[in-house]
GUPARO-232787 format. One record per residue: x, y, z of N, C-alpha, C in turn. Coordinates in pm, whole numbers. Layout:
<recs>
REC     n_xx     n_yy     n_zz    ca_xx    ca_yy    ca_zz     c_xx     c_yy     c_zz
REC        X        Y        Z        X        Y        Z        X        Y        Z
...
</recs>
This chain:
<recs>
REC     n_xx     n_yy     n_zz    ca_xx    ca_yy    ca_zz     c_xx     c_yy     c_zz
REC       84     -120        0        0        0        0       88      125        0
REC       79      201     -129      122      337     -119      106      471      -22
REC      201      544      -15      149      624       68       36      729       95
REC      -39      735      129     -156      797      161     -149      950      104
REC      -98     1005      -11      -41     1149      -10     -211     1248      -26
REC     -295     1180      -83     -403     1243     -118     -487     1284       48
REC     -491     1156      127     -512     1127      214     -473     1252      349
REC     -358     1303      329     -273     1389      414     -277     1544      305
REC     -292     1545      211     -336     1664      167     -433     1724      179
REC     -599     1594      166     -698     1696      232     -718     1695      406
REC     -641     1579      497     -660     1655      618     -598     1821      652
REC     -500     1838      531     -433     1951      552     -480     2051      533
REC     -574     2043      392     -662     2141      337     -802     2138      404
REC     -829     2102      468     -969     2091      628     -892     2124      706
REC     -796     2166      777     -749     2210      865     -707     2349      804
REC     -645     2398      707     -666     2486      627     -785     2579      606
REC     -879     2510      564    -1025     2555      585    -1069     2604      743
REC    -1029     2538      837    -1077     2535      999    -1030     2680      966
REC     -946     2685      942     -873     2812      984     -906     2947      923
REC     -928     2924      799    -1018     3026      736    -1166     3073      802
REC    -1258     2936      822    -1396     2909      920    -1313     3045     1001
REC    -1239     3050     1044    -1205     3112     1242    -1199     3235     1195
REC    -1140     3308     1075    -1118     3419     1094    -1244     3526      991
REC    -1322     3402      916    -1453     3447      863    -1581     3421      898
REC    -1617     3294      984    -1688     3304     1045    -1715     3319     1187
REC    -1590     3281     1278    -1537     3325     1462    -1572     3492     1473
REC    -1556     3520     1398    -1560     3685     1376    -1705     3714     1480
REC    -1791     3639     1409    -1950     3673     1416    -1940     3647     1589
REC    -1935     3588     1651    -1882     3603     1761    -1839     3647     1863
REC    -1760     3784     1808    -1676     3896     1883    -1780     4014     1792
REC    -1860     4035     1713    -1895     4169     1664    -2001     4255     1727
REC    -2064     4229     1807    -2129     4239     1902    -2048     4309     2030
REC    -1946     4285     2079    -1883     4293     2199    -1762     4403     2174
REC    -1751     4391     2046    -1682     4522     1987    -1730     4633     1956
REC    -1855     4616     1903    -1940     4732     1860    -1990     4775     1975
REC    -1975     4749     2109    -2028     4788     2204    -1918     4851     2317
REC    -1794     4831     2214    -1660     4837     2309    -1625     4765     2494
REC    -1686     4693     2440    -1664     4560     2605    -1518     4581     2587
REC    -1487     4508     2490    -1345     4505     2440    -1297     4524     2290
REC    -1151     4535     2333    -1060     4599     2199    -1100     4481     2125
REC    -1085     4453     1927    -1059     4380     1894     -966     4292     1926
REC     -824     4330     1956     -732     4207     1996     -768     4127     2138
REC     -840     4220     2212     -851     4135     2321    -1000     4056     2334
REC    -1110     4092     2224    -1247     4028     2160    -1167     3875     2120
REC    -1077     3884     2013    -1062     3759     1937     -978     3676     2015
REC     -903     3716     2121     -800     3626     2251     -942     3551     2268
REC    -1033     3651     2323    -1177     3613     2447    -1217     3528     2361
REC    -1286     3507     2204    -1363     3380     2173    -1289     3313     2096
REC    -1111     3277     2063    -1055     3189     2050    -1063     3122     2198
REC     -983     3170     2289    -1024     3078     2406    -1119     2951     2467
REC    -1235     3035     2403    -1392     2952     2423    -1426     2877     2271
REC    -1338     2910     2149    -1357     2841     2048    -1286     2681     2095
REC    -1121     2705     2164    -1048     2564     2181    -1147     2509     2332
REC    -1183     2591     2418    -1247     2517     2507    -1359     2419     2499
REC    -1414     2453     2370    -1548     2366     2358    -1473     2181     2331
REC    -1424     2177     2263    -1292     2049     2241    -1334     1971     2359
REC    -1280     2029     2469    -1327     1929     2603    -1481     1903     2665
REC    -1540     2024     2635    -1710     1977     2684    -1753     1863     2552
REC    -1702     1833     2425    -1804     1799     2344    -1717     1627     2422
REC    -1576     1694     2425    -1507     1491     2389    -1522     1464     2576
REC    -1523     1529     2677    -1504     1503     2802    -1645     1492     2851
REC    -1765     1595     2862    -1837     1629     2915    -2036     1590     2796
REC    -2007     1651     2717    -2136     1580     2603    -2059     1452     2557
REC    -1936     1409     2542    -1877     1231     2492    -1913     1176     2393
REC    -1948     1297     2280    -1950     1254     2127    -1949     1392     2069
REC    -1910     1370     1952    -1927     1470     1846    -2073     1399     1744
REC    -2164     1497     1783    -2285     1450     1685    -2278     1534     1572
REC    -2258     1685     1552    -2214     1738     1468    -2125     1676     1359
REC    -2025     1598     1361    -1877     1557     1280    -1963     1471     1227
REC    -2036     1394     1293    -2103     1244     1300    -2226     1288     1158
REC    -2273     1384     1188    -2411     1418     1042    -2314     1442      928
REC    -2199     1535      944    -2131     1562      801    -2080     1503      733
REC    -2009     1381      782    -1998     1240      763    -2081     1180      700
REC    -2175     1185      756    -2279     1103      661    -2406     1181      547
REC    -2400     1305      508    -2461     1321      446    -2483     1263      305
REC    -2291     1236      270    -2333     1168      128    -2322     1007      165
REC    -2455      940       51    -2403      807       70    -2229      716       47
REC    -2215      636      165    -2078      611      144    -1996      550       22
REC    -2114      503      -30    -2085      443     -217    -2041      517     -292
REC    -2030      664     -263    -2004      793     -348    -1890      840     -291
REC    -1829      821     -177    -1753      903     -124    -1618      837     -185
REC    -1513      882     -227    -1381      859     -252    -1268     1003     -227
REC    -1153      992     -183    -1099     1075     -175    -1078     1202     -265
REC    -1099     1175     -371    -1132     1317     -484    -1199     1395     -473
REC    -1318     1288     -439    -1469     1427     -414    -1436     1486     -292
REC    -1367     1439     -175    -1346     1503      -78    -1254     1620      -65
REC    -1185     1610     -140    -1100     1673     -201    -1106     1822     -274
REC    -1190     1735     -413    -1262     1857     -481    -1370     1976     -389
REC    -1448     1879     -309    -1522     1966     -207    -1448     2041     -136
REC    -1348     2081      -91    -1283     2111      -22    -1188     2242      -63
REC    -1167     2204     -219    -1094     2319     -260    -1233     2396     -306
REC    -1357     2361     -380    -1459     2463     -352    -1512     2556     -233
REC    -1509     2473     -116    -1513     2516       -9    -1423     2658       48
REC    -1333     2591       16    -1203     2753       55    -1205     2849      -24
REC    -1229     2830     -196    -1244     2933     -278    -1346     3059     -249
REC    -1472     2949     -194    -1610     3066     -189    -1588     3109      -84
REC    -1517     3057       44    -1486     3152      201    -1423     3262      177
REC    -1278     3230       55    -1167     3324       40    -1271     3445      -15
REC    -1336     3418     -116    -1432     3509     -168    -1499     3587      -81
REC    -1577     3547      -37    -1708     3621       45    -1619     3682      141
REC    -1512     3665      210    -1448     3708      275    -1405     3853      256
REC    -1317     3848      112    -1304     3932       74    -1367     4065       -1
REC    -1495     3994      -24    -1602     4100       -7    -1695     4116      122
REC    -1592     4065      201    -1707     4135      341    -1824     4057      410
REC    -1899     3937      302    -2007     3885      328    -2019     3795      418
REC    -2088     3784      487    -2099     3721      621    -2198     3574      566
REC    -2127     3515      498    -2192     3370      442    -2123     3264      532
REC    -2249     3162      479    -2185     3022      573    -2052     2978      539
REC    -2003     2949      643    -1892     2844      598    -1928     2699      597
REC    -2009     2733      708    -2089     2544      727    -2149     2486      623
REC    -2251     2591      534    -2285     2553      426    -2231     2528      317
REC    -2102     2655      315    -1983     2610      155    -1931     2456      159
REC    -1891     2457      292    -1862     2301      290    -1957     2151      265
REC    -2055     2179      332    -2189     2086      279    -2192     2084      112
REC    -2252     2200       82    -2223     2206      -48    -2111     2166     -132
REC    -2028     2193     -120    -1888     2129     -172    -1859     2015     -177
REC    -1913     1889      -51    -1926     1789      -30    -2003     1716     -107
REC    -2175     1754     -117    -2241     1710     -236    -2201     1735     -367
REC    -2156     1850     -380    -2209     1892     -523    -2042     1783     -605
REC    -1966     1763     -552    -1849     1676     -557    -1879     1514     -628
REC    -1948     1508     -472    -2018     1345     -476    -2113     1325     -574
REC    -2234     1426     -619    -2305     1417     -728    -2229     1377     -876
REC    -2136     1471     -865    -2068     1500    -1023    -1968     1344    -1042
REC    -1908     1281     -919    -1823     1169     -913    -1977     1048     -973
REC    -2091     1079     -849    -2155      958     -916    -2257      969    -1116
REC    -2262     1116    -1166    -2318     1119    -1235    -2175     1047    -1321
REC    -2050     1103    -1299    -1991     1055    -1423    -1941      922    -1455
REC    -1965      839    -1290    -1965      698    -1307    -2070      640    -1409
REC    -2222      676    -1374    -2322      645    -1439    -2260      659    -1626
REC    -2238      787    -1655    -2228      859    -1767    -2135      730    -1850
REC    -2019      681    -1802    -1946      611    -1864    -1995      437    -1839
REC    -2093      417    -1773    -2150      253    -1780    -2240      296    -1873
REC    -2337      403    -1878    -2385      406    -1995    -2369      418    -2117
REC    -2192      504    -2123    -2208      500    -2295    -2125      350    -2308
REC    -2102      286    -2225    -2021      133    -2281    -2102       46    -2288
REC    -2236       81    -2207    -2369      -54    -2241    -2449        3    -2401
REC    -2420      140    -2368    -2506      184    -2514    -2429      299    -2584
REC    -2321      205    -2655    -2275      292    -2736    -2341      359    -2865
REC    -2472      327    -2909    -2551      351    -2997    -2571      502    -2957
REC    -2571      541    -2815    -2657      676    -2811    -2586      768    -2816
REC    -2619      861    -2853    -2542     1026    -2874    -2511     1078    -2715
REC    -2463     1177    -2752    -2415     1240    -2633    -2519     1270    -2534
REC    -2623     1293    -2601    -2717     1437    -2505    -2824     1313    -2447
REC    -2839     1178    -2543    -2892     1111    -2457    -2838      994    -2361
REC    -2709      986    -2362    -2599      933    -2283    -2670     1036    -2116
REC    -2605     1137    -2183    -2605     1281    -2077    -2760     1226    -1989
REC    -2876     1235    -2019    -2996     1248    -2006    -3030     1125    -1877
REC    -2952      950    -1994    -2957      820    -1911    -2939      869    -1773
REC    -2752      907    -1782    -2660      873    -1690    -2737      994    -1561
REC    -2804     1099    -1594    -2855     1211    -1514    -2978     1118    -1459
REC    -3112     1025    -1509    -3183      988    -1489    -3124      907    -1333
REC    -3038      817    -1362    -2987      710    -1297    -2939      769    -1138
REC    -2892      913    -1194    -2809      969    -1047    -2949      986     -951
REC    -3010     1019    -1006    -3150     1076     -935    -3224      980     -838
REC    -3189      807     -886    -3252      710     -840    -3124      658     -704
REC    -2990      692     -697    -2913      654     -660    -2890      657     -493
REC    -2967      746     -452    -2986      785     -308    -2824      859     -245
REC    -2731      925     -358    -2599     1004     -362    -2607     1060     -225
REC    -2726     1167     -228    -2767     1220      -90    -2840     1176       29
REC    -2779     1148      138    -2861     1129      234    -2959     1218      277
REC    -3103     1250      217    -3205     1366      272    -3244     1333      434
REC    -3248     1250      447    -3221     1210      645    -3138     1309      728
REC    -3002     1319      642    -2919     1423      723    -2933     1553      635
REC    -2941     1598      509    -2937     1698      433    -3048     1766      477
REC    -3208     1741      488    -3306     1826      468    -3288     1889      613
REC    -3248     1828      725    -3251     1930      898    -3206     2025      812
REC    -3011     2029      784    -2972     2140      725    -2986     2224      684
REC    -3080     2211      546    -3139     2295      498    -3260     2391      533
REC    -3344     2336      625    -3437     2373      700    -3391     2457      803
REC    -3288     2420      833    -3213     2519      937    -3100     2614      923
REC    -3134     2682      786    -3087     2789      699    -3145     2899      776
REC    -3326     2875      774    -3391     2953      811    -3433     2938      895
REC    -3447     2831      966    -3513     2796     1112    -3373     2820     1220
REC    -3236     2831     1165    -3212     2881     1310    -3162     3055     1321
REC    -3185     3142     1213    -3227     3305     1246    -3361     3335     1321
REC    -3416     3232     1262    -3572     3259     1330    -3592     3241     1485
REC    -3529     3118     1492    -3488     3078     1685    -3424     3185     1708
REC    -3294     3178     1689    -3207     3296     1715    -3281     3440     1755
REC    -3368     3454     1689    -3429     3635     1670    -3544     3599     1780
REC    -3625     3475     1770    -3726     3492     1875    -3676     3502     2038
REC    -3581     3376     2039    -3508     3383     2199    -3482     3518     2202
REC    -3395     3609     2098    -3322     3740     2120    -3445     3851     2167
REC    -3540     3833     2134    -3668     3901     2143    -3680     3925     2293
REC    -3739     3744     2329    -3794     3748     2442    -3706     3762     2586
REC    -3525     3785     2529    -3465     3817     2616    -3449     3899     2652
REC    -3447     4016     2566    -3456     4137     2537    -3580     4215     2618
REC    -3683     4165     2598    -3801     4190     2662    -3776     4185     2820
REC    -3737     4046     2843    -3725     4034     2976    -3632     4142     3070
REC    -3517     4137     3027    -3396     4223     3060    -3455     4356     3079
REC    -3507     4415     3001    -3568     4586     2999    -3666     4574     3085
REC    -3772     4466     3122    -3844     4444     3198    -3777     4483     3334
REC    -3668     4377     3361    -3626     4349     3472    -3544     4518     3526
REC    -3483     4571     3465    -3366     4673     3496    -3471     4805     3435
REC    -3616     4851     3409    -3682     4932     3358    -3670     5094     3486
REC    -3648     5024     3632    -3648     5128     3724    -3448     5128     3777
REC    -3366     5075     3710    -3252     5072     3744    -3200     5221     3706
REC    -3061     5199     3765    -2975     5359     3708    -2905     5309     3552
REC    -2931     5395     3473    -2902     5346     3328    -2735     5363     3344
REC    -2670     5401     3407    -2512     5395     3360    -2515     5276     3451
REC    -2534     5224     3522    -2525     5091     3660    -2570     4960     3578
REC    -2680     5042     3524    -2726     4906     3461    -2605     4884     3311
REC    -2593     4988     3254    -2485     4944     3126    -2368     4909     3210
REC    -2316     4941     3304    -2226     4833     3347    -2223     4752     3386
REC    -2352     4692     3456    -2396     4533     3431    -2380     4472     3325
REC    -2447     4529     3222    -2483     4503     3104    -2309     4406     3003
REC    -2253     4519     3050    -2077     4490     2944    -1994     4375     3053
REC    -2056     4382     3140    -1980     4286     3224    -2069     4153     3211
REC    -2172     4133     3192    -2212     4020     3160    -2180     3941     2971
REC    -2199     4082     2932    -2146     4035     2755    -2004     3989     2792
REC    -1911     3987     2840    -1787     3879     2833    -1871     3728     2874
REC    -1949     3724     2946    -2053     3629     2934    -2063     3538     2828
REC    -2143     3655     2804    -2287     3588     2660    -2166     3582     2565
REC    -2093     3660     2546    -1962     3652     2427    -1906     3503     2450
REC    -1857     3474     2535    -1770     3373     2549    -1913     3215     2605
REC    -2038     3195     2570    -2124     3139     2569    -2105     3143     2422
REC    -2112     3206     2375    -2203     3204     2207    -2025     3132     2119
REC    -1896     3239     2173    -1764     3137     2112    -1803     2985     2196
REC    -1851     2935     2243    -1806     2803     2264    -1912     2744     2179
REC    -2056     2800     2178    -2116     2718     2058    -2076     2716     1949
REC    -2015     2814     1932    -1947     2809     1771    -1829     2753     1764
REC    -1775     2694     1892    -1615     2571     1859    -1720     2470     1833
REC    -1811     2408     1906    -1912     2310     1939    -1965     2284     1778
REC    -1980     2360     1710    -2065     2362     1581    -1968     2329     1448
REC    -1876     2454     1488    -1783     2464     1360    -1666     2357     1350
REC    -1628     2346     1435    -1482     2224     1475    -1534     2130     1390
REC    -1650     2097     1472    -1704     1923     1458    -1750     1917     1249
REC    -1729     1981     1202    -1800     2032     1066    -1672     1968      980
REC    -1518     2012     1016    -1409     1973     1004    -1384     1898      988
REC    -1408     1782     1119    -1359     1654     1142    -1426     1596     1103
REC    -1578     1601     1073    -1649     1560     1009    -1607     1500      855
REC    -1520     1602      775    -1479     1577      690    -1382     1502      665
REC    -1308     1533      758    -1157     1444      790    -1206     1274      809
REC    -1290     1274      922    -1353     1182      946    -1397     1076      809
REC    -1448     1121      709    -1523     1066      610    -1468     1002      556
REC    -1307     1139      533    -1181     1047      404    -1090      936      481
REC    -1080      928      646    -1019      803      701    -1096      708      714
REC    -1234      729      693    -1281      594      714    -1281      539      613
REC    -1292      643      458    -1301      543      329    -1172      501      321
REC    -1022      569      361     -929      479      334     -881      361      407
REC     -977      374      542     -928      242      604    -1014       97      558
REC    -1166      179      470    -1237       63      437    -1203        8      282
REC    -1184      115      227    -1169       91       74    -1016       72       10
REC     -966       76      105     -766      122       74     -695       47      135
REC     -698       19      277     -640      -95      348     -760     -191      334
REC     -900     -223      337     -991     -292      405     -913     -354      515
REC     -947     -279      624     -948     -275      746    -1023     -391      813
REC     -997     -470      867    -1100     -571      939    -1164     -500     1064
REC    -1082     -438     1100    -1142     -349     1237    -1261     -248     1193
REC    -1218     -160     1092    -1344      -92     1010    -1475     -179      945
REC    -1435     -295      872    -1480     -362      798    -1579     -413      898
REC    -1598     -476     1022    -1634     -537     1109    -1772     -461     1174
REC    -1695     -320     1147    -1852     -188     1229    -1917     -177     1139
REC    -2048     -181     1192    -2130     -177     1109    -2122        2     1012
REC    -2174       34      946    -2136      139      876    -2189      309      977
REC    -2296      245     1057    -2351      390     1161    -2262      408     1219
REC    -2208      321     1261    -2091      315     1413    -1916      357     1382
REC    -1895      333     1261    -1771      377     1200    -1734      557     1228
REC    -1788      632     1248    -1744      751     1282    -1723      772     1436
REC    -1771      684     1505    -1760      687     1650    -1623      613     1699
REC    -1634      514     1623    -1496      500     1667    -1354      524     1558
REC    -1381      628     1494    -1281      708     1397    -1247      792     1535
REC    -1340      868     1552    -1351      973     1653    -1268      898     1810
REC    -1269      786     1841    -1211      752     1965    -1059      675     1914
REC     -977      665     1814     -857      655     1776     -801      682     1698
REC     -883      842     1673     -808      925     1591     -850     1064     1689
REC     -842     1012     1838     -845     1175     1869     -758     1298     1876
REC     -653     1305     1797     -581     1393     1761     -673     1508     1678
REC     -732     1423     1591     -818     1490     1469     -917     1607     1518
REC    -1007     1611     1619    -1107     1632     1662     -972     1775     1741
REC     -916     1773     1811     -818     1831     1876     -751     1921     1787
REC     -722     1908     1710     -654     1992     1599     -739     2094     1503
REC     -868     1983     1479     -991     2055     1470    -1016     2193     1517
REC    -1027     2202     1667    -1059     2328     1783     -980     2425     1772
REC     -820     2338     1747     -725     2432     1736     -698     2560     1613
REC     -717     2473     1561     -711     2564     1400     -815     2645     1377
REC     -946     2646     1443    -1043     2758     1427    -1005     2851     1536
REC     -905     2808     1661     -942     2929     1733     -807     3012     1678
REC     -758     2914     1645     -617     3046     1570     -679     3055     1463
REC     -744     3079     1343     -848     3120     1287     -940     3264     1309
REC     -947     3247     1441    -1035     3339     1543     -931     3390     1575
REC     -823     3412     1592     -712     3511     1673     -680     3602     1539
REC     -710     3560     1419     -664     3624     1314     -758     3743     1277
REC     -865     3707     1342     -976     3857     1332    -1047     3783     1192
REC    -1096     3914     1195    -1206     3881     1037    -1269     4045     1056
REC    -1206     4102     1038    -1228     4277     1091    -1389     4297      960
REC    -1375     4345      806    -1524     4314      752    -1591     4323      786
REC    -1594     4120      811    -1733     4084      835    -1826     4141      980
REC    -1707     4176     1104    -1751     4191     1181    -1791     4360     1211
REC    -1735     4458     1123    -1855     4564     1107    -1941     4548     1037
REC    -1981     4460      976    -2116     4443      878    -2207     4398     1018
REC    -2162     4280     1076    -2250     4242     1134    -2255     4314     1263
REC    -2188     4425     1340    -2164     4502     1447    -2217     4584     1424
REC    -2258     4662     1276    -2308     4776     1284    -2399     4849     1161
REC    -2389     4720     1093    -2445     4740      975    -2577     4669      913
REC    -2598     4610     1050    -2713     4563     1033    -2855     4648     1113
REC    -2788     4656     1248    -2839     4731     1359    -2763     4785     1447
REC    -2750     4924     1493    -2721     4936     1620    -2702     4866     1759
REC    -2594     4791     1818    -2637     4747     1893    -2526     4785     2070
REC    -2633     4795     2126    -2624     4831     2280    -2560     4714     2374
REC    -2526     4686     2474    -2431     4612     2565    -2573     4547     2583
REC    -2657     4596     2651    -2764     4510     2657    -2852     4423     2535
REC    -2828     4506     2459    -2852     4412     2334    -2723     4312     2267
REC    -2652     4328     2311    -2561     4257     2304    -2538     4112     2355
REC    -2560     4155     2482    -2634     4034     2604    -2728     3958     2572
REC    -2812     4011     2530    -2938     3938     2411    -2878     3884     2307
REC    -2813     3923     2210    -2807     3851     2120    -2713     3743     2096
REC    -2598     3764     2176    -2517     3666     2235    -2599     3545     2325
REC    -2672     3539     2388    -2699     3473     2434    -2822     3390     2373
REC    -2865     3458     2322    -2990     3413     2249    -2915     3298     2118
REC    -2799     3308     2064    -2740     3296     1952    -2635     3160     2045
REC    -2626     3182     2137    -2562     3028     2196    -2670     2969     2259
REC    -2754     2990     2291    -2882     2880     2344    -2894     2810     2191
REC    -2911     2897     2096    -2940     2838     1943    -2879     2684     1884
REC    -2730     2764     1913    -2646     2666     1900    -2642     2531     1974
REC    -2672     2524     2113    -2645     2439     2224    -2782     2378     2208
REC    -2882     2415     2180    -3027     2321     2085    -2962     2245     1962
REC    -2926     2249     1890    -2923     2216     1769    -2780     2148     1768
REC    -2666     2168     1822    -2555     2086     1875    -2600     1948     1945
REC    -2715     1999     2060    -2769     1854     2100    -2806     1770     2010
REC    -2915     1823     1939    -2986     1760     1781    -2910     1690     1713
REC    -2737     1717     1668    -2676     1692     1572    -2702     1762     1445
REC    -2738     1880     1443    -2793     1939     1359    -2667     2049     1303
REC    -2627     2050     1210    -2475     2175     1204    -2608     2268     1141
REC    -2573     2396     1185    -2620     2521     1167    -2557     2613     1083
REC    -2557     2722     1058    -2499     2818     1041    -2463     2925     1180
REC    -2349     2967     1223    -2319     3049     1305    -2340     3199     1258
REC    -2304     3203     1111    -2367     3310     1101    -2489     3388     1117
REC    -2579     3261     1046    -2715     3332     1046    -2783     3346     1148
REC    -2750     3246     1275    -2780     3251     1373    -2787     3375     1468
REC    -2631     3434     1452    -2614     3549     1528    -2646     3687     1461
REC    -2686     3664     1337    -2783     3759     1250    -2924     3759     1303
REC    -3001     3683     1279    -3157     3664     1288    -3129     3730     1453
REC    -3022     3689     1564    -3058     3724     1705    -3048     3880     1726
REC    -2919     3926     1651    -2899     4089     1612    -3037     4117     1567
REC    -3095     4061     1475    -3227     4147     1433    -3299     4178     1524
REC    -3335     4022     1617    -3439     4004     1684    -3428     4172     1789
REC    -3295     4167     1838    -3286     4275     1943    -3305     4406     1873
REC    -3294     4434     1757    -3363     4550     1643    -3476     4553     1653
REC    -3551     4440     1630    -3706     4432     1636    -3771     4528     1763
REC    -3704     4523     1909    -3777     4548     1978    -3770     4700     2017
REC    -3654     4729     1916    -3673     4889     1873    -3770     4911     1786
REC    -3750     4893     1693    -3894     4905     1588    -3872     4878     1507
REC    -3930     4831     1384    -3906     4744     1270    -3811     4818     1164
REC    -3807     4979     1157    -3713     5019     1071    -3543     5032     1175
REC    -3535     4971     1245    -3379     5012     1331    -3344     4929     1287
REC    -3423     4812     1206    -3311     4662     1106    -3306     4725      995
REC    -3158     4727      943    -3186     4802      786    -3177     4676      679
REC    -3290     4655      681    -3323     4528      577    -3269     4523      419
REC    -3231     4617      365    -3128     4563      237    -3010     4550      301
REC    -2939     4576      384    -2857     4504      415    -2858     4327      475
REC    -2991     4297      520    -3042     4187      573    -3091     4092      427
REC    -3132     4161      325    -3161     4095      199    -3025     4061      146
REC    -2948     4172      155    -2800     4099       67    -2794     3958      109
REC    -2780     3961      302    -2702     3823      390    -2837     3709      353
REC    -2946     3728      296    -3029     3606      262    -2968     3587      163
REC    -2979     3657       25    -2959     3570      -52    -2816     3551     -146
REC    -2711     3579       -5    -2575     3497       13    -2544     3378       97
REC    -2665     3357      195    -2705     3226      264    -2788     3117      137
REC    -2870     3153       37    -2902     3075      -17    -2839     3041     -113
REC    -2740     3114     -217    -2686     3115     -298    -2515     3022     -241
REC    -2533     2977     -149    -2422     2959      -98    -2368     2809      -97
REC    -2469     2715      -85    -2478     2558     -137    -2474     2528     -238
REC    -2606     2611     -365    -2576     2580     -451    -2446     2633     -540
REC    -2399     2720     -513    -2293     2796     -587    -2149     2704     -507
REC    -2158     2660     -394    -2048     2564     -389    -2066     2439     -446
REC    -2137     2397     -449    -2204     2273     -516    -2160     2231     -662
REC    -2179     2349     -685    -2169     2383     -922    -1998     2416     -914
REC    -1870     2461     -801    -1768     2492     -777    -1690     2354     -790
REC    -1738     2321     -721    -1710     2146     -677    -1676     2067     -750
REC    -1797     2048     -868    -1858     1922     -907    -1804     1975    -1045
REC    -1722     2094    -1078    -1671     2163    -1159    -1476     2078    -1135
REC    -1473     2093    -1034    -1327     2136     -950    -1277     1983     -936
REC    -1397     1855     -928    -1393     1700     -952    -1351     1693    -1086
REC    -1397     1760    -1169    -1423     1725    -1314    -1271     1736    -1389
REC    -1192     1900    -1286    -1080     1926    -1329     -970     1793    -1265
REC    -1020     1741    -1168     -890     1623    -1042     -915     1533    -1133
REC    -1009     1504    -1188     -972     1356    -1208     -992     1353    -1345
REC     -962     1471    -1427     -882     1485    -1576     -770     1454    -1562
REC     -717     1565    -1473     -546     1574    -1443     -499     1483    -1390
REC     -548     1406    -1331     -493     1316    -1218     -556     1123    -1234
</recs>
């Protein structure tokens, strides 16, 4: 058995990616707590790298699984997965972060990667199909070769919709959580402090956002890490099943194979945490006035709200096994605390751009991908 070089290139390039994740999406995180001057930027991104590597030990010590790693893993069926597509997904993945980044946009990373993942695995299994069909029927032309081999992918079950549709559903279902908790916290809080001294109470207020700040970075190590290894996860299990056939792999049944990837390869999961929170030490300056101040105004006490509202989000849906978006999450909760100013203090074309760069964001990694397969395994 040759050496694994493909194998060690994309754990490199997912750890690569972690790291990009940290300083484009960790951002969302600290923008809140800056815009409110709790703290300096350098000492914002120390505060939720910290709580980005701390989550590492509540998920592997204290929750004693990664359910997150465990869904990304399995979204595509394992019949599809080979190291290329993982691969190809992967360099789509970093292209559209590097992008959006550099224009500022506060898009998923969770999703570029999902996307990247399918849209990979689709294009690997359409072009398997594509070539059994033109060798069973060399009679047919191209466009109905094209047509067969497209029919066939469709029947193939490529995608797991078991794990894909939460995802997708929770594009929009977790801004919506996000903004309602942020609401009714919001409510409560002004309730509670309505006869307080307003400078007493804003210094309550900034002293609890190191709080809610460093609550909301640990859901987002909790969310984003596990998204990583998830991937990492996918390409060691196909090479220990498909490359060595492993008797030890070979033996688990196919649910159970990421669980114990995850318990003798815990380096992976560890390196994971690491690389987003140095990720997160690198800033992501942008995105985080878009989302600090360019969405809504926001106050220490609203801050408190939306931080907190935006890690309850997470710590629901982490239980679930559900990967989220961190972004949109801590968007929809920023709104929510806008809302209870009044409906124009959200400046909604700026809120229309971040929709439909959240939706455009799967499929446009997807078509990157399944593009980026097409180029690996010309060349290669």
């Amino acid at each position: 058995m040759e050496f694994p070089i493909l194998l060690v290139v994309i754990i490199a390039l997912a750890l690569i990616f972690d790291y990009i994740n940290g300083f484009h999406d960790a951002a969302n995180s600290i923008a809140t707590i800056v815009s409110t001057k709790v703290l300096t930027p350098f000492q914002a991104v120390l505060w939720a790298a910290l709580w980005n590597f701390a989550a590492f030990f509540i998920a592997a010590y204290i929750i004693g699984e990664f359910k997150i790693g465990n869904t990304i893993a399995k979204t595509v069926n394992e019949n599809f997965i080979t190291l290329e597509v993982i691969f190809s997904g992967l360099i789509a993945a970093i292209a559209w972060n590097l992008l959006t980044w550099w224009f500022g946009i506060p898009s998923s990373s969770s999703h570029t990667l999902i996307g990247g993942f399918l849209g990979a695995a689709l294009m690997h299994a359409y072009m398997m199909d594509y070539h059994a069909v033109a060798a069973a029927q060399p009679e047919l032309g191209m466009w109905e070769t094209t047509k067969e081999a497209f029919s066939q992918v469709t029947h193939q079950g490529v995608v797991k919709f078991d794990k894909v549709i939460p995802i997708f559903l929770f594009i929009f279902m977790a801004p919506i959580i996000g903004m309602i908790i942020s609401i009714i916290i919001t409510l409560i809080i002004v309730h509670l402090y309505k006869k307080s001294n307003p400078h007493k109470a804003d210094k309550s207020f900034k002293r609890l956002q190191l709080v809610s700040s460093a609550l909301f970075s640990l859901g987002h190590g909790l969310n984003d890490a596990q998204k990583v290894m998830g991937i990492i996860g996918a390409a060691v299990i196909y090479y220990h099943v498909n490359m060595l056939q492993d008797a030890q792999y070979l033996n688990i049944p196919s649910a159970g194979r990421f669980d114990y990837f995850a318990q003798h390869y815990i380096w992976v999961p560890l390196v994971s945490f690491i690389a987003i929170a140095l990720g997160t030490m690198s800033g992501g300056w942008k995105i985080i006035k878009t989302m600090g101040t360019k969405i809504t105004k926001v106050t220490s006490l609203e801050g408190v709200s939306a931080e907190t509202a935006g890690a309850i989000t997470l710590f629901i849906t982490d239980h679930f096994g559900i990967p989220v978006s961190t972004t949109h999450t801590i968007t929809g909760s920023i709104i929510g605390v806008g809302l209870t100013k009044r409906i124009s203090a959200v400046r909604w074309g700026i809120t229309v751009s971040l929709l439909w760069a959240w939706v455009l964001t799967i499929p446009i990694s997807a078509i990157v991908a399944g593009i980026t397969y097409l180029m690996v395994t010309f060349l290669f």
